[in-house]
N, C-alpha and C positions, 0 to 999 in steps of 0.2 A: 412583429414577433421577435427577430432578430435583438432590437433594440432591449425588449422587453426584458429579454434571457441574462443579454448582457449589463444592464443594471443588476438583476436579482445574484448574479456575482458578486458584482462588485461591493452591492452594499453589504451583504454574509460575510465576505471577507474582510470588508474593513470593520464592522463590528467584532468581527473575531479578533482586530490586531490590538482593540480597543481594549477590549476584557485583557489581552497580554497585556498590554499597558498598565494597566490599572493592580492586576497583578504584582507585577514589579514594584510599583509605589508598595503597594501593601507588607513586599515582603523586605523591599530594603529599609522601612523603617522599623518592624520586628527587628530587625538584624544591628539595627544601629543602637537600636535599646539593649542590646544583650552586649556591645562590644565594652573592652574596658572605657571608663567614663575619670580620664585621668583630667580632660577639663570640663568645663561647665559651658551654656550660652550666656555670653557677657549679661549685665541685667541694664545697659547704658550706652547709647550711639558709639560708635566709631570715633567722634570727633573729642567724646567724654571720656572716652577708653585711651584715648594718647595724652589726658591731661593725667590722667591717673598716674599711668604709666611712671609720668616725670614726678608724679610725689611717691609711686612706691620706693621708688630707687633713692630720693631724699632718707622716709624712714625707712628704708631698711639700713642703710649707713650709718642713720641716729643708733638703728637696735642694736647693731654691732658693737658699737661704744657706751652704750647703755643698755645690756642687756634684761635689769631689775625696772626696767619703764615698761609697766604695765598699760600703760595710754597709750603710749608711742605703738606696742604693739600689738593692742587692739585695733587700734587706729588702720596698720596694715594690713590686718585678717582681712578688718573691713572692705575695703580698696581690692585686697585680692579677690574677695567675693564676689566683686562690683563686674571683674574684667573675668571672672569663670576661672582662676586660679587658683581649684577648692585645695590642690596641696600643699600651698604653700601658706594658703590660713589655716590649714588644719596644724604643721609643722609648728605655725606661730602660735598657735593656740596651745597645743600639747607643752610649749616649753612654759608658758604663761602658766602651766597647772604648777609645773615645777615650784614656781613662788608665791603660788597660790593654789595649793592642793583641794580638790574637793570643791571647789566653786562650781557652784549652780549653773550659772551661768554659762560659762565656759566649758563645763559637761552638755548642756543642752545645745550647743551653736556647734560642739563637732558630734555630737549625736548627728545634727540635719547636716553637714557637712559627709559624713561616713553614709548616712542614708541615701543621699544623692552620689554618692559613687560606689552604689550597691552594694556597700562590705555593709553587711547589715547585722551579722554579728559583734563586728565591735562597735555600731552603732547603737544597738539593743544593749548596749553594757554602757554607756553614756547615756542613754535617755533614765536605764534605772536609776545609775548614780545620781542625775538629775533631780528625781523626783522621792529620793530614800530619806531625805531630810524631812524635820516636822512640820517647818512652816511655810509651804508650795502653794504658793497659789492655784486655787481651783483651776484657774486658764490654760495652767500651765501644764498643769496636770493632766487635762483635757484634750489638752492638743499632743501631748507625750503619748496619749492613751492611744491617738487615732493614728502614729505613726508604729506602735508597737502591733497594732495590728495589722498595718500595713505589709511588717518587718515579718509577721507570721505568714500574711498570704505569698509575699515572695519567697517563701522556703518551700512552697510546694512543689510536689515534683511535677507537675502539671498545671500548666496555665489556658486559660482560653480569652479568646477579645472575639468582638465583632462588629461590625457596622452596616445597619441595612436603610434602605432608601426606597421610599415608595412617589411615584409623583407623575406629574401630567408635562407633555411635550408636545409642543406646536411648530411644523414648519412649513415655508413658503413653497418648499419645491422637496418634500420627503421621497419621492420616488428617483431624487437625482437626473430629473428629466432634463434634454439639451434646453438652452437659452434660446432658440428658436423653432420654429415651425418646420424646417427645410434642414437636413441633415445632407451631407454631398458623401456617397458611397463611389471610391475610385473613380473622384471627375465629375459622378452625376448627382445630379440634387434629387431626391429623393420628400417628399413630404409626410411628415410623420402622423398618425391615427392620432384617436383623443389617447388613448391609452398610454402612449408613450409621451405625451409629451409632458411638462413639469407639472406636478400635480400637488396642490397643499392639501397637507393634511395634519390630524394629531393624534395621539397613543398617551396609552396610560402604561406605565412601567414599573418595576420592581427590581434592584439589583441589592447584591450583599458581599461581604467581606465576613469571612470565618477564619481565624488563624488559633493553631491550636502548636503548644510547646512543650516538649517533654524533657524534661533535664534527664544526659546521661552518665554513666557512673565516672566518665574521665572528664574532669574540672574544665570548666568553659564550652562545654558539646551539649550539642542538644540536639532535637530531633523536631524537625519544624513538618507542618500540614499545613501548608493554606489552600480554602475555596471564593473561588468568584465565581460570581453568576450574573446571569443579566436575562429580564424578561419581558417583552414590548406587548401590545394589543392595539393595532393600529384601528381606529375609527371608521375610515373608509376603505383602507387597500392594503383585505388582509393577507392578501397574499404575499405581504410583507412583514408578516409577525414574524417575533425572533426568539427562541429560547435556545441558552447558552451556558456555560458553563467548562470553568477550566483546574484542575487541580495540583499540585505540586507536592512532594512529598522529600526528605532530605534533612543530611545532618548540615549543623553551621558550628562553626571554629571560630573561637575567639583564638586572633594573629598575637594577643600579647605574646604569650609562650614564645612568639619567636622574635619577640623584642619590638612589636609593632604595636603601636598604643593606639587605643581608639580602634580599633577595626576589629571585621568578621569577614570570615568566607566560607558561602554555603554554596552548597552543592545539592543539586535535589533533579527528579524525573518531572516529567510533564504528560498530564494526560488530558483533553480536552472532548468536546463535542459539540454541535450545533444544530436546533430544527429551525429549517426556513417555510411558513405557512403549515403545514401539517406533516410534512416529511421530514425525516430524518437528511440534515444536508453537509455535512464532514464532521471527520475527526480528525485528531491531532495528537502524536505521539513522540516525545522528544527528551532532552535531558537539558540542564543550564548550569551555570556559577556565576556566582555573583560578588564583589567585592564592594563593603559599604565601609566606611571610614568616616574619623571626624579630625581631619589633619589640624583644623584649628578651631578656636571653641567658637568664630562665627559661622564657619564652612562645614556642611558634611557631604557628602558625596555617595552615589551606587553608580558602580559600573558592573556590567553584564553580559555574559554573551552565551547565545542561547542555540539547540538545534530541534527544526522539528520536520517528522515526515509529514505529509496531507495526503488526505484519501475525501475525495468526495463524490457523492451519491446522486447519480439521477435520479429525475423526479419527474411527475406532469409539469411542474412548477418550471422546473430549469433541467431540462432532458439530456445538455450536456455537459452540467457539473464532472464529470469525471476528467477532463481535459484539462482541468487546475491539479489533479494529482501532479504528487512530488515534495522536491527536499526545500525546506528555509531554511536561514540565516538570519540570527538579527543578534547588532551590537548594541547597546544605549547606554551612553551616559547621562546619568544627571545631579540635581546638586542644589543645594539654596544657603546663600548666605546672609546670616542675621545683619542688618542695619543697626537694629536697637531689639528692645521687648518687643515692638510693636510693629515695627516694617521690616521685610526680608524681597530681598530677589532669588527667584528660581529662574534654571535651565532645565531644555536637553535637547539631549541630539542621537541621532542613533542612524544608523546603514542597517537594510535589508537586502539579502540574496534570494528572490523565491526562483525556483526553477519549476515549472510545470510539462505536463507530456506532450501539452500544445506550446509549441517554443513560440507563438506569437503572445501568450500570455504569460512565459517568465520577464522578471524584470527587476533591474536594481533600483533602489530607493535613496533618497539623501533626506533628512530630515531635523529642522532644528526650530525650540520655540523658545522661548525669553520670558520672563512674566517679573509681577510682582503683588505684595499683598500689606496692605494697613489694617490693623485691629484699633478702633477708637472706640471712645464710652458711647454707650446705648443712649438714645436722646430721651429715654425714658425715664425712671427710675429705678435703676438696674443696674448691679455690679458686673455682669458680666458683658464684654465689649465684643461688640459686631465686627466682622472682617469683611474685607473688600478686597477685591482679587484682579487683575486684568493681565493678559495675555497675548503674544502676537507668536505665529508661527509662519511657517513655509516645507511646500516636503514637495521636493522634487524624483519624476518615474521615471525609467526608460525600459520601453519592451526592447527585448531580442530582437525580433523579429516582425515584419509587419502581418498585419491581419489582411489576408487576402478579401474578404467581405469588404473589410473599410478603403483602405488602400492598400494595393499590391504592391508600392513602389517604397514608400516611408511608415516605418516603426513610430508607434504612437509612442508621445512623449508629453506628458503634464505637467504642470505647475501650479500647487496647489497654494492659497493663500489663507488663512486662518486668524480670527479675533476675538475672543473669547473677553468677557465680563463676568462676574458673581461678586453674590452679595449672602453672606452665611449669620443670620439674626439668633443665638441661643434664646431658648424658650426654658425647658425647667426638666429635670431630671437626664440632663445630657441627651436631648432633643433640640431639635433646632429646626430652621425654615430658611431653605437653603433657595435663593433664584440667581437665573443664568441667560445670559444673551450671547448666542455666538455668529456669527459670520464667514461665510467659506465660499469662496470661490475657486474653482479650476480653467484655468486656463490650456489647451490643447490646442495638438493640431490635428487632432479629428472632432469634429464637430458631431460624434456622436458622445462624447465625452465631457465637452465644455459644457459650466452651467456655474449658478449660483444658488446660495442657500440661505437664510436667515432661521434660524431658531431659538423659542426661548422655552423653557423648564422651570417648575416651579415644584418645589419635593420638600416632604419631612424625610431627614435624616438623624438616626438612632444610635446611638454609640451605645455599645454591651458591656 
């Protein structure tokens, strides 16, 4: 029983830290869409971006001395585009009108330039000039068309997104059971019921992502809402169902104003909750900031740091959930940098403080994971290219205090190992068919905690 209680913890809370996570992704990339967009993400490797480099600097020295070379500096717009340098081809472009007034051309390419760094009114005044002449190609026209109304949906004062996930999970040891038969309780080995020990199972799930944006009357503010949720139905052991859900509310500040390019910083409350099997099993009340940035046009970055109380609720389920009340802490940063179009590396890393009212179950955290992802052509016949994702982490605990149950003498202490794989195939109408294979093992020195996990996930995922 003992054992029993103390998985039905552990797994509620770390499903809880999950939805914060997820959270976060959702909200610092809101945040990064709304910051000034003074560069672009390169459209060309690393290794293609340093050759450039050395030919902008060639023609821009041509332009200098030939400023009426219309070639030479298109030629540079170009190359600036290449490396995300939408101001300095717009610059080259706007003088190009100078000797060439009224060009099509050159109205249309800083139309999508002013478009992609969200000035969309003087972008909407380049697409018309664009397309006010008599003899415009229908294409062109067409595609002028679909960005003009683009240019209308982002004037509203109100935006919404979402993204919801429906799908099936399978795993080898879902109940987080010990790796053996015999648990040793202070010195004695103890052997554990069927119930507790590693048990596989699978569940059908439902999670979403709502983020809702209200522009406010002082230029670059706005008023951000986001929901996550997450919802499980386990197959055989349901006294491990999970419905959850966490919300944020909060203005965000574009940093231009104060001469910082690229970046936001929001600020917002935190309200959560969570049922474990049919009980209501915590809440969570708290406040955050967050600072998301895009220091160079392959790198963006969110750092965060967040505060929250917990209150949680006995149950028949888990009878001593109230002894995790108390205050967190948690810091994260993270971040991913473009390689090219098609390949990028991600991190993060993030410190937790939980404090609870039983000091053998507060505890600091270290955590850090690495990843990366390739998008290549669909081996079908299909423009749109499949992504492939892989991941390694680690997140190291340390309690306060030991648990006199386990051991009376030494403070439990883990080390968690993590391997995560996915594979994201688009399907049609921004739907997709998303699978996942991850790997987790805990290493401890209490053997009522060591164990391992394999799981895999298969879901349609929906973008709104």
């Amino acid at each position: 029983m003992y054992r029993y209680t103390r998985f039905a913890l552990c797994f509620a809370s770390g499903m809880c830290l999950l939805a914060a996570n997820t959270v976060t992704q959702s909200l610092a990339q809101t945040t990064t869409d709304r910051a000034a967009k003074k560069t672009a993400r390169p459209q060309v490797n690393a290794k293609a971006e340093a050759a450039i480099q050395v030919k902008r600097k060639q023609l821009f020295t041509r332009m200098l001395s030939q400023p009426d070379d219309l070639d030479t500096a298109f030629q540079y717009a170009t190359l600036s585009i290449q490396v995300g340098d939408l101001e300095a081809a717009i610059s080259t472009l706007e003088r190009m009108l100078i000797f060439s007034p009224g060009l099509p051309r050159l109205q249309l390419e800083l139309g999508l330039l002013y478009y992609r760094l969200s000035a969309y009114t003087t972008a909407q005044t380049y697409f018309e000039a664009a397309i006010s002449g008599e003899n415009v190609p229908e294409e062109v026209r067409a595609k002028v068309n679909q960005y003009l109304t683009g240019i209308v949906q982002a004037g509203k004062l109100t935006t919404y997104s979402a993204q919801t996930r429906v799908g099936v999970r399978y795993q080898t040891n879902a109940n987080r059971g010990p790796n053996g038969e015999i648990i040793i309780l202070n010195g004695l080995p103890f052997e554990l019921n069927a119930n507790s020990q590693a048990t596989a199972d699978g569940n059908a799930y439902t999670s979403g992502k709502f983020h809702v944006s209200r522009k406010l009357p002082q230029q670059g503010t706005s008023l951000e809402f986001d929901l996550v949720s997450y919802g499980s139905k386990q197959f055989e052991l349901e006294q491990f169902d999970l419905a959850q859900a966490e919300m944020t509310l909060g203005p965000a500040f574009d940093l231009g104003r104060f001469g910082i390019d690229n970046a936001a910083l929001g600020v917002y409350g935190i309200a959560a909750g969570a049922f474990l099997h049919e009980d209501f099993y915590a809440s969570f009340f708290g406040a955050g900031t967050r600072v998301v940035s895009r220091p160079h046009a392959r790198l963006s970055t969110s750092t965060k740091l967040e505060y929250r109380y917990k209150t949680f609720y006995n149950s028949p389920t888990v009878p001593t959930a109230s002894d995790r009340d108390g205050h967190e802490i948690r810091f994260l940063s993270s971040g991913q940098y473009l390689l090219s179009q098609t390949r990028a590396l991600n991190y993060s890393a993030g410190v937790t403080r939980s404090l609870a009212s039983a000091d053998y179950l507060s505890f600091t955290s270290y955590g850090a994971q690495i990843g990366s992802s390739v998008a290549f052509d669909s081996p079908f016949k299909d423009k749109q290219k499949w992504v492939f994702g892989t991941s390694v982490g680690v997140l190291y605990k340390q309690y306060d205090d030991p648990d006199p149950i386990v051991n009376i003498s030494e403070s439990q202490e883990d080390m968690e190992y993590i391997a995560q794989a996915s594979l994201n195939i688009p399907l049609k109408n921004k739907l997709s068919l998303l699978g996942e294979v991850d790997y987790r093992y805990v290493d401890s020195n209490y053997t009522t905690r060591e164990h391992n996990n394999f799981g895999t996930t298969l879901s349609l995922v929906k973008i709104w």
